[in-house]
C-alpha positions in Angstrom: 3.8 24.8 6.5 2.7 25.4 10.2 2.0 28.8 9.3 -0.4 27.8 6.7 -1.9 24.9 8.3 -3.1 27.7 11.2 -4.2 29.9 8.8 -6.3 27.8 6.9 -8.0 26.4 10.4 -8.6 29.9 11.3 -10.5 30.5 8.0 -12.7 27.5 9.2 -13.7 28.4 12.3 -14.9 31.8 10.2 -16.6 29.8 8.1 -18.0 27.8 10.4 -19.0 30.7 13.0 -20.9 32.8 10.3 -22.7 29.6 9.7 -23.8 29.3 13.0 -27.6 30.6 14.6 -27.6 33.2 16.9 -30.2 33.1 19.5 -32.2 36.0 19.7 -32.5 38.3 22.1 -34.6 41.6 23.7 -31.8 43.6 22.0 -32.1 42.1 18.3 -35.8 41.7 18.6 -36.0 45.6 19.3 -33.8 46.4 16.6 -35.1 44.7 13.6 -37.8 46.3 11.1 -40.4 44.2 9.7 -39.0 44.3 6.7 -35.7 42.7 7.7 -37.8 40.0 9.6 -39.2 39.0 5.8 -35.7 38.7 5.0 -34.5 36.6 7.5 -37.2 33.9 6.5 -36.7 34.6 3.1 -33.2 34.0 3.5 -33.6 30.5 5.5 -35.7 29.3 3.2 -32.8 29.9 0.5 -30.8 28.0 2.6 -33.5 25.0 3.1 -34.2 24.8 -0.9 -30.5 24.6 -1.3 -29.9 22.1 1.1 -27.6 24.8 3.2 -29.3 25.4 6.8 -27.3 26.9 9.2 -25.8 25.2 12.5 -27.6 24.9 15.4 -26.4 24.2 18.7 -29.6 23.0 20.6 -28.4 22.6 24.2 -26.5 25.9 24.2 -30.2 27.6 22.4 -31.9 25.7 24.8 -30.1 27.5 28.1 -30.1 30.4 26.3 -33.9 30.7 26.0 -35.0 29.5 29.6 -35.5 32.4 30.9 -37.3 33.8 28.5 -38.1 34.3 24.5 -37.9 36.7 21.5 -39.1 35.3 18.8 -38.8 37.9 15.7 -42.2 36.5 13.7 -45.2 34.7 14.0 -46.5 32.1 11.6 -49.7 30.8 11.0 -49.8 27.3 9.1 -51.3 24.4 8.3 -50.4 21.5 10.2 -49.5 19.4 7.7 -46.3 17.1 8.3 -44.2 18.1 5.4 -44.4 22.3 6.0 -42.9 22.5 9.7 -42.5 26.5 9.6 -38.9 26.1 11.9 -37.5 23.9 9.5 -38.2 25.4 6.1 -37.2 29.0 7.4 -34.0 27.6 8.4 -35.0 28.5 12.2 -34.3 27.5 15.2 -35.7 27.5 19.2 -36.9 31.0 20.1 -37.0 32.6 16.6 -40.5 31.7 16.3 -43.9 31.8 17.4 -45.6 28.7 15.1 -49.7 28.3 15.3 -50.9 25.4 13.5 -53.8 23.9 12.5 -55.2 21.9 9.2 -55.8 24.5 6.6 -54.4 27.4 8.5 -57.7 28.5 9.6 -58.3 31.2 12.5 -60.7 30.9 15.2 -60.7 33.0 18.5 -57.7 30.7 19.9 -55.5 31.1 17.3 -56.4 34.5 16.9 -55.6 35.1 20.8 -52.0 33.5 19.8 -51.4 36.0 17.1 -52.4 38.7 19.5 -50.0 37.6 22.2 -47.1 37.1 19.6 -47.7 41.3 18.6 -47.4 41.6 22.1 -44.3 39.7 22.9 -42.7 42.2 20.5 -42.6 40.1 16.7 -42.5 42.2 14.0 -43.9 40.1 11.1 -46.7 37.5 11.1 -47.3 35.4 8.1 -49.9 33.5 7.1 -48.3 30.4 5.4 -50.1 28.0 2.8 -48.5 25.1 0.5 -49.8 23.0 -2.4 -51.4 19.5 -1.9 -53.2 20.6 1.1 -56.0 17.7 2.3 -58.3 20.5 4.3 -58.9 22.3 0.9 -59.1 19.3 -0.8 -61.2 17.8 1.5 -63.3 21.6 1.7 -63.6 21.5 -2.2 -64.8 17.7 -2.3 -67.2 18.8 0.6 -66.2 16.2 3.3 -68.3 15.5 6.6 -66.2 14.3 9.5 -67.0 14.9 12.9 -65.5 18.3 13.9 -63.2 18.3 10.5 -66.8 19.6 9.3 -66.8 22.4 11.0 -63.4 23.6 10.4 -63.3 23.0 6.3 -66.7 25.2 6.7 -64.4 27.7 7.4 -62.5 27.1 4.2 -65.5 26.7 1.7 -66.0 30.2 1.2 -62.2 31.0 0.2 -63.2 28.1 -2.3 -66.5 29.4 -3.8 -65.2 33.1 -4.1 -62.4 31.6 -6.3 -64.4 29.1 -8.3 -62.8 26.1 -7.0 -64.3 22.6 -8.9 -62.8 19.0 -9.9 -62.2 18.9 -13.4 -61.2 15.4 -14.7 -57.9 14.8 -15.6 -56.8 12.6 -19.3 -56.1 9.3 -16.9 -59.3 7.6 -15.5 -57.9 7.0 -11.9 -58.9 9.1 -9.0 -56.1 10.0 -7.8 -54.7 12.1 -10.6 -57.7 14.3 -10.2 -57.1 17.9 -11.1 -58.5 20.5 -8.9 -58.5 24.4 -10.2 -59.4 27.7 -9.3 -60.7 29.8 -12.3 -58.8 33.0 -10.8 -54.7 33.1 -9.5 -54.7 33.5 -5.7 -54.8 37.1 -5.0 -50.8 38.8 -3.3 -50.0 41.5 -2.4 -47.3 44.0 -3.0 -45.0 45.1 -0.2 -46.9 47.8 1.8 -46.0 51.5 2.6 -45.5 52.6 5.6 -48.7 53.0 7.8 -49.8 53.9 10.9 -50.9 50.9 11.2 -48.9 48.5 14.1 -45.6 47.8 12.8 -46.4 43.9 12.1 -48.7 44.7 10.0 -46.5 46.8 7.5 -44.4 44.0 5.8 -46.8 42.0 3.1 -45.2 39.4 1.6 -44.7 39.3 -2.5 -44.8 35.3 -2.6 -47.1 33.9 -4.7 -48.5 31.0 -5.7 -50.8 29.0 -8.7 -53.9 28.7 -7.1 -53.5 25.3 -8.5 -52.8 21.8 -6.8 -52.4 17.9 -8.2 
């Protein structure tokens, strides 16, 4: 009974250990392709959508990092509440280098991030959208708001090329407003290998309805 009792603890702590984040390091950072940094996020957010992130131990990360980070990818997103990049990709501190901003628009800043990230050694950057998004909703119904204005100008073009418009929807009230895009967004198929930097050479195959409620 003792015997079995051990046993079945050890078989926890295994458990319990493969579920665990490892921090990374200069080492793993070197060693991993961009194609196996696609996999890692696509792999977390498995884990997020069923409700099965891994363990993280944020003091221990936390000491582990202070002297410096190796993130594995960058992510550009939108800044809206319910996407937080870290969290969705089952992530944790010093995985990740996250640039945000409402409609994941680049300018010269974010741009300069990105740069910096290639630098620091990550070998994917992604470029993250979601549905429901207020800057192209707000880019589609042509919204003026101080410096919003100038950043949804940004958007509009992505909007005209795909023939963005509000169609009506069957109920009367505003909010259940249908906006469509006459064309799918456009993906992309995994690349080749290039001579092109190695970020570069992992595309993602996601895709999405160019479609939101």
């Amino acid at each position: 009974m003792r015997h079995r009792a051990a046993l079945l603890s050890l078989l926890l702590c295994a458990v319990a250990s493969a579920a665990t984040a490892q921090v990374m390091t200069a080492d793993s950072q070197g060693k991993m392709t961009p194609v196996q940094a696609l996999d890692q996020l696509r792999d977390g957010n498995a884990r997020f959508l069923a409700n099965k992130p891994r363990t993280h131990d944020w003091p221990k990360t936390v000491a582990a990092t202070s002297s410096g980070q190796f993130p594995f990818a960058a992510v550009l997103s939108c800044m809206d509440s319910r996407v937080p990049p870290e969290i969705v990709f089952d992530q944790g501190i010093g995985d990740l280098f996250s640039v945000r901003v409402a409609g994941n628009v680049v300018d010269e800043d974010d741009l300069g991030s990105l740069e910096y990230a290639a630098k620091s050694g990550v070998k994917l950057i992604v470029v993250l959208g979601h549905t429901r998004c207020g800057a192209v909703h707000g880019a589609i119904d042509n919204v003026e708001l101080g410096n919003l204005t100038a950043l949804l100008g940004k958007i509009k073009p992505s909007v005209v090329a795909a023939h963005c418009s509000d169609t009506p929807a069957r109920s009367a009230s505003p909010r259940s407003r249908r906006r469509t895009c006459a064309s799918p967004c456009a993906t992309s198929a995994p690349a080749a290998p290039t001579s092109r930097p190695p970020w570069t050479q992992a595309r993602s195959s996601w895709s999405a309805p160019c479609t939101t409620w």
